[in-house]
C-alpha positions as a Markdown table, in Angstrom:
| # | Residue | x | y | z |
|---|---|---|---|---|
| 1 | Unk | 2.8 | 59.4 | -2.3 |
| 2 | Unk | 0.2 | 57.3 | -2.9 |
| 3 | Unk | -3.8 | 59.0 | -3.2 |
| 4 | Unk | -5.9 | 58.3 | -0.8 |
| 5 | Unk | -8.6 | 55.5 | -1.9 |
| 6 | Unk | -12.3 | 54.8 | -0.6 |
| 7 | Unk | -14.0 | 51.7 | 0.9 |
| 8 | Unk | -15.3 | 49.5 | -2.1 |
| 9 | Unk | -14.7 | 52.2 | -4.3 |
| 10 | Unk | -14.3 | 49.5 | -7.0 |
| 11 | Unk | -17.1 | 47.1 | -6.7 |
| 12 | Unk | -19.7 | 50.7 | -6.5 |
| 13 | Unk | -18.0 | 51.6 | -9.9 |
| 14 | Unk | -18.8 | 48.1 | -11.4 |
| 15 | Unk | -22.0 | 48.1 | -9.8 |
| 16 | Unk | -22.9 | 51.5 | -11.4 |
| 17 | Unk | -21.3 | 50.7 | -15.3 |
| 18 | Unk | -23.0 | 47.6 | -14.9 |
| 19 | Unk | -26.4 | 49.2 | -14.0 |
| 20 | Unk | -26.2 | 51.7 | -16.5 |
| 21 | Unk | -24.7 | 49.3 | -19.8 |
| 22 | Unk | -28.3 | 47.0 | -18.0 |
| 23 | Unk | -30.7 | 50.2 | -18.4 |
| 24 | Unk | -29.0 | 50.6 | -22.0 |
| 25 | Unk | -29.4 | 47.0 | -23.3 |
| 26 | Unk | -33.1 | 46.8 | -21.5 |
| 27 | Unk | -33.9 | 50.1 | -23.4 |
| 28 | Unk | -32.7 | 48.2 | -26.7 |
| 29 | Unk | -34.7 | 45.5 | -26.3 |
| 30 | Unk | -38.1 | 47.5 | -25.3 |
| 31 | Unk | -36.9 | 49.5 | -29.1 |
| 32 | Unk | -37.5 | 45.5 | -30.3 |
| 33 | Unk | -33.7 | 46.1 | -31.8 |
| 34 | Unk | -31.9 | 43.6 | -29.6 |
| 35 | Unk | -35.2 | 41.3 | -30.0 |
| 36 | Unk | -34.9 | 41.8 | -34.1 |
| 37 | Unk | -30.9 | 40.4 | -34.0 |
| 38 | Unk | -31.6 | 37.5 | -32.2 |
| 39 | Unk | -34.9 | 36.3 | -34.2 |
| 40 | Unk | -33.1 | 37.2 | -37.4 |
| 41 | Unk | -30.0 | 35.1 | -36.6 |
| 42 | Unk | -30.3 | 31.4 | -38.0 |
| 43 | Unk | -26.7 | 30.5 | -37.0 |
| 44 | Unk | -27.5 | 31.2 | -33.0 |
| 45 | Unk | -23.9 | 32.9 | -32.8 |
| 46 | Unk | -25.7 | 36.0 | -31.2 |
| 47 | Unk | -27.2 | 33.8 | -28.4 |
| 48 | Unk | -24.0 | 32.0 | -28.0 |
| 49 | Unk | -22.3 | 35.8 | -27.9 |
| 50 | Unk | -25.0 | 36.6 | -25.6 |
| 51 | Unk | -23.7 | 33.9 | -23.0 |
| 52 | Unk | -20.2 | 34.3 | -22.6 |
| 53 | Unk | -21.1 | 38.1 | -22.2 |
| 54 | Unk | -23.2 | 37.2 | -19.4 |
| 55 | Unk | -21.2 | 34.7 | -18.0 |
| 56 | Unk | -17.9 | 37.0 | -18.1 |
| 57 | Unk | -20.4 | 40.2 | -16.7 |
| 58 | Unk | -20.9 | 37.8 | -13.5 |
| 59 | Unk | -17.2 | 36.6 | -13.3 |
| 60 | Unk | -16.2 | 40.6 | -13.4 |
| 61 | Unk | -18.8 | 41.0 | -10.7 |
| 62 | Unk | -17.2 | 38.2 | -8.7 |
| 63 | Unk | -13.6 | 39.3 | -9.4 |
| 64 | Unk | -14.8 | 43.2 | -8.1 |
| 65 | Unk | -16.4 | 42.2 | -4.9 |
| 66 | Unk | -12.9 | 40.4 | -4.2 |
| 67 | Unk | -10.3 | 42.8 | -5.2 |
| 68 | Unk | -13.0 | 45.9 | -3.5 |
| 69 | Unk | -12.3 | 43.6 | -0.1 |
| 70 | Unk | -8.5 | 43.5 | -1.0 |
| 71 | Unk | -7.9 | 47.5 | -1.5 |
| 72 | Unk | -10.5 | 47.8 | 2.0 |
| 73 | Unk | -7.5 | 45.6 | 3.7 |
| 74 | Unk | -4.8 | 47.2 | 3.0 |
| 75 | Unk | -6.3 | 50.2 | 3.2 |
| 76 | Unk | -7.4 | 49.4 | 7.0 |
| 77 | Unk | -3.4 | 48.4 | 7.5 |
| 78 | Unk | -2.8 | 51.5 | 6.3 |
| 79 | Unk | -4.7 | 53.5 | 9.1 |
| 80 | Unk | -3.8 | 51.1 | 11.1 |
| 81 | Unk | -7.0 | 50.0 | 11.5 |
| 82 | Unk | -6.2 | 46.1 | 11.5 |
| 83 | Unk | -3.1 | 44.1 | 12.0 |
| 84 | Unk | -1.5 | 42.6 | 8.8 |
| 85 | Unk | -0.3 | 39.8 | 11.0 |
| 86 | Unk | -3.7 | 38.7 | 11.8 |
| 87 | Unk | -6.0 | 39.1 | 8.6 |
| 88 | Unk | -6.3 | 36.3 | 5.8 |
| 89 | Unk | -6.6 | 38.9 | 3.4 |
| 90 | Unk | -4.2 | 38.9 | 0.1 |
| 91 | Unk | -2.3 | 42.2 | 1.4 |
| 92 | Unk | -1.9 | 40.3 | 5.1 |
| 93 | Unk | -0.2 | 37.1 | 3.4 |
| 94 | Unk | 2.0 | 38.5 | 1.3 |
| 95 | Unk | 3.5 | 40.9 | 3.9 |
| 96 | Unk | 4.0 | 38.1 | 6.6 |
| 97 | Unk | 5.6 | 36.2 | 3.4 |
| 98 | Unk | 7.9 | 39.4 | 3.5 |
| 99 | Unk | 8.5 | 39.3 | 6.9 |
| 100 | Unk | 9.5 | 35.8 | 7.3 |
| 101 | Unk | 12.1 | 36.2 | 4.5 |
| 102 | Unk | 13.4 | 39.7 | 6.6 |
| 103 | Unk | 13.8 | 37.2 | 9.6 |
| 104 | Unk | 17.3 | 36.7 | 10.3 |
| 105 | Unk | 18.9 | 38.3 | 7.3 |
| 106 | Unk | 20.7 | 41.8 | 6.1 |
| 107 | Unk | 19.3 | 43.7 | 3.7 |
| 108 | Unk | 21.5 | 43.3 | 0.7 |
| 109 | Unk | 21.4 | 42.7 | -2.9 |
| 110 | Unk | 20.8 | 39.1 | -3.1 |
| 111 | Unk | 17.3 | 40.1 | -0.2 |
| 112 | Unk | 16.3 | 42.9 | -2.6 |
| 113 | Unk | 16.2 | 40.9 | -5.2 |
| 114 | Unk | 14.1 | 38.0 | -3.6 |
| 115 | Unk | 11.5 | 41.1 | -2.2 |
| 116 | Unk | 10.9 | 42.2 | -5.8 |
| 117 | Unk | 10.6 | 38.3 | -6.4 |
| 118 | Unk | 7.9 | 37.9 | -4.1 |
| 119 | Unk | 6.3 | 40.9 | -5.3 |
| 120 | Unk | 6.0 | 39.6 | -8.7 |
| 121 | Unk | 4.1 | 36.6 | -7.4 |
| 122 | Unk | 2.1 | 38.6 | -5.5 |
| 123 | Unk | 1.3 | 40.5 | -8.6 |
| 124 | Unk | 0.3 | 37.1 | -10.4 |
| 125 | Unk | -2.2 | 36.3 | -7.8 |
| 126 | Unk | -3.7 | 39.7 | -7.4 |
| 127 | Unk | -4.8 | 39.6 | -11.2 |
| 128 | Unk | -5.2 | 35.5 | -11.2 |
| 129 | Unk | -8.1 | 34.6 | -13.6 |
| 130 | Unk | -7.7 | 38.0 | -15.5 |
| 131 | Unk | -6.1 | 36.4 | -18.6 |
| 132 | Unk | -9.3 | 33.8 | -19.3 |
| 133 | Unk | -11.9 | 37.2 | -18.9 |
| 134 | Unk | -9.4 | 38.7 | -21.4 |
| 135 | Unk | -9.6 | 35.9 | -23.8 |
| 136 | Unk | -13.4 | 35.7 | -23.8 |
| 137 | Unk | -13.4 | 39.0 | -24.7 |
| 138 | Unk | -10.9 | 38.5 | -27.5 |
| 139 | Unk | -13.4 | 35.5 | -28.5 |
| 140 | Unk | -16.5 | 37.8 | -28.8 |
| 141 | Unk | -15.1 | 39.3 | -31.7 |
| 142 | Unk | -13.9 | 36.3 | -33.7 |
| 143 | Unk | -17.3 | 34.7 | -33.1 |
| 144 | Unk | -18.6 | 37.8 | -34.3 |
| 145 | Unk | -16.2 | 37.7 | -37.6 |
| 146 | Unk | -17.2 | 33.8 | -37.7 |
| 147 | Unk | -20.7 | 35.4 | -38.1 |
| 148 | Unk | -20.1 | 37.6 | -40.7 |
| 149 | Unk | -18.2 | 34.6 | -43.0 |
| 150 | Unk | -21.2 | 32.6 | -42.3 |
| 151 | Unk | -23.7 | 35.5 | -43.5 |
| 152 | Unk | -21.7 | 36.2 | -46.8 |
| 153 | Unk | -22.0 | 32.4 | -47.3 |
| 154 | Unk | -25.5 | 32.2 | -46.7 |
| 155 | Unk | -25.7 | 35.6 | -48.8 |
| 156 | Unk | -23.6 | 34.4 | -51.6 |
| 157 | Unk | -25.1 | 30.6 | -51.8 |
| 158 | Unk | -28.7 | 31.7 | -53.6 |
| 159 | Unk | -26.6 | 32.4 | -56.7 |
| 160 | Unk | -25.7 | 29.2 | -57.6 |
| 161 | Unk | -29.1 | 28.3 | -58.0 |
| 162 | Unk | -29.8 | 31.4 | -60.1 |
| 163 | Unk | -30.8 | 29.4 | -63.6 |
| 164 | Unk | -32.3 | 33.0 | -65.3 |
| 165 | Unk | -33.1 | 36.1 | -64.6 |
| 166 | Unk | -36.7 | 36.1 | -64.3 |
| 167 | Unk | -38.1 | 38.5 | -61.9 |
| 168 | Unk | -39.5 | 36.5 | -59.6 |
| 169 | Unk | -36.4 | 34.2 | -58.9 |
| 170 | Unk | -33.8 | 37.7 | -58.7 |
| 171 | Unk | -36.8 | 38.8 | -55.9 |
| 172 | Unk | -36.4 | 35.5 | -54.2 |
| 173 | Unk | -32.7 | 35.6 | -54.5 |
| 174 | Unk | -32.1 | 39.3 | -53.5 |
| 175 | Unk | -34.5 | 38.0 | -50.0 |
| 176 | Unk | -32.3 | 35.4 | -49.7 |
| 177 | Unk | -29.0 | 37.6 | -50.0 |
| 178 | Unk | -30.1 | 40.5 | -47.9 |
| 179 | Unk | -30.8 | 37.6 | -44.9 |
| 180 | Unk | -27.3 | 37.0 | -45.3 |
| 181 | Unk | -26.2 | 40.4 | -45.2 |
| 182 | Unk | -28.0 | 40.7 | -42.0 |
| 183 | Unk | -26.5 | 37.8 | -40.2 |
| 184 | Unk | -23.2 | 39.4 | -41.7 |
| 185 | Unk | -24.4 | 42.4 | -39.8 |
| 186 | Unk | -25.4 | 41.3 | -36.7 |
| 187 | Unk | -23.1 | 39.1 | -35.1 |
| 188 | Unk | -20.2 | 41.2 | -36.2 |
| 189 | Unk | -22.0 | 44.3 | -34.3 |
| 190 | Unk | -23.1 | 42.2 | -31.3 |
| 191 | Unk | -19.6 | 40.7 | -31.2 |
| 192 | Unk | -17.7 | 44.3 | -31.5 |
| 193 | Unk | -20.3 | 45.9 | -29.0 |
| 194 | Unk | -20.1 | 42.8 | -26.1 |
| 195 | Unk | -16.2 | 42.9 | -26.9 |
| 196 | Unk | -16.2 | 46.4 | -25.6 |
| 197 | Unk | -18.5 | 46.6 | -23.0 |
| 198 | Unk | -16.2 | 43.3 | -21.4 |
| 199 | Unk | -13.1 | 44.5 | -21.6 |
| 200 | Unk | -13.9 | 47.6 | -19.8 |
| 201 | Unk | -14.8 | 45.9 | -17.1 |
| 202 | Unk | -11.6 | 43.9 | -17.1 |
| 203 | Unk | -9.6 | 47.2 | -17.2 |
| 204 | Unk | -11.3 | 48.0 | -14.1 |
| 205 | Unk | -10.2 | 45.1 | -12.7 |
| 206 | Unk | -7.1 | 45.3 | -13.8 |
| 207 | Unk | -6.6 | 48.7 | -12.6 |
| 208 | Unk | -8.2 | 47.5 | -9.0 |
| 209 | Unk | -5.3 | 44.3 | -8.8 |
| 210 | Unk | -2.8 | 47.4 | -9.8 |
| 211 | Unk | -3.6 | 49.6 | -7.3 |
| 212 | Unk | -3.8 | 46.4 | -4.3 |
| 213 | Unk | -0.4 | 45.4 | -5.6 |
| 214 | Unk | 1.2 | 49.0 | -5.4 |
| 215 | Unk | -0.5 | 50.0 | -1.8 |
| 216 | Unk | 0.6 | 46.9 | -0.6 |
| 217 | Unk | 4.4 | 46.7 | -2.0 |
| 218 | Unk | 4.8 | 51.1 | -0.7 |
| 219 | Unk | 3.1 | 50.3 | 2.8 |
| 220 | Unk | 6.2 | 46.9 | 2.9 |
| 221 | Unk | 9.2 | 49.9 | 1.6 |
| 222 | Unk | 7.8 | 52.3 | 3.9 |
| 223 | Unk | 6.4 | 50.8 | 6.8 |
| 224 | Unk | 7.6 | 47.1 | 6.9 |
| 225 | Unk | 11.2 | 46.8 | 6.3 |
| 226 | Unk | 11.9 | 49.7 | 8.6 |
| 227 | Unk | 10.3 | 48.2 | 11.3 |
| 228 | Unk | 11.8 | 44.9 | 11.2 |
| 229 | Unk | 15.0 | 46.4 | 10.5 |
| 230 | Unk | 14.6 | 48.5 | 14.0 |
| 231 | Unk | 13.9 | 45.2 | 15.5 |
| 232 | Unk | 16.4 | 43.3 | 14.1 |
């Protein structure tokens, strides 16, 4: 038995990670620690770690508001609410799909097999444009690792010009290595931490597309198919 679920349960829990991860970074910044990474940061990979962040923040936002409107569909065909044969929501197409391939035909193998079929593909459109918000957050942290090979680069480069070991050139050469070590640092932590903060927000998704899928595929066992095998 499936639990019961609450309208736009999933776009209010976006809405309230995203507010508080907002409240988090703004509280960083005001501490002048975000501000301190990306002034620090010759090789701009922060800023560019920054964007795809910000840009796959929106597209979970988008993808929430969508799904939240799926699981309020099929949760209103449920409590039979609205008719499934009317709506032009994802749950409504994919059980008139169902129907039209009851119409006609006994339930056998062969029809069982084409059901789970069709569920499959229902599956793939539920969580559509998942994979590409999976690989951006996969491609936070090699940019991040990309950072740290170019800080131990720009660490390690000031030795090659190190001719003696006055004190004033080791001072200028320990500046120029501990720069380095901070670009090292930084993108490797903003990488790791924007990596994180992503993909939760794709499991949420991905945990919303599971439970539209399942709600949808138990209401066609339970309700569906018995009906239009009464009919039939």
């Amino acid at each position: 038995m499936l639990t019961k679920t609450y309208k736009s349960r999933l776009i209010l829990q976006w809405t309230i990670y995203t507010g508080v991860m907002l409240f988090l970074l703004w509280f960083s910044w005001q501490l002048h620690i975000l501000v301190q990474i990306f002034i620090n940061d010759p090789t701009k990979i922060t800023f560019l770690i920054a964007l795809f962040f910000i840009g796959g923040t929106i597209h979970c936002g988008i993808r929430a508001n969508y799904l939240s409107n799926q699981l309020n569909a099929i949760a209103d065909i449920e409590a039979k609410l609205i008719s499934w044969e009317d709506g032009n929501s994802l749950p409504s197409q994919f059980l008139r799909t169902i129907t039209k391939s009851l119409e006609g035909q006994t339930l056998n193998g062969e029809q069982s097999a084409d059901n789970a079929l069709l569920a499959d593909v229902f599956a793939d459109q539920a969580h559509a444009q998942h994979e590409m918000g999976w690989f951006f957050t996969s491609l936070l942290v090699k940019l991040g690792l990309l950072g740290t090979v170019i800080g131990f680069v720009l660490m390690l480069g000031p030795l090659s010009t190190l001719k003696s070991f006055d004190i004033a050139d080791v001072q200028g050469i320990l500046t120029s290595m501990t720069a380095g070590m901070g670009v090292a640092l930084n993108t490797t932590l903003v990488g790791l931490l924007g990596s994180m903060l992503l993909s939760f927000q794709y499991l949420l998704l991905d945990r919303g597309a599971d439970e539209v899928v399942a709600r949808t595929v138990h209401y066609m066992e339970t309700e569906l198919i018995p009906e239009q095998h009464k009919k039939a």
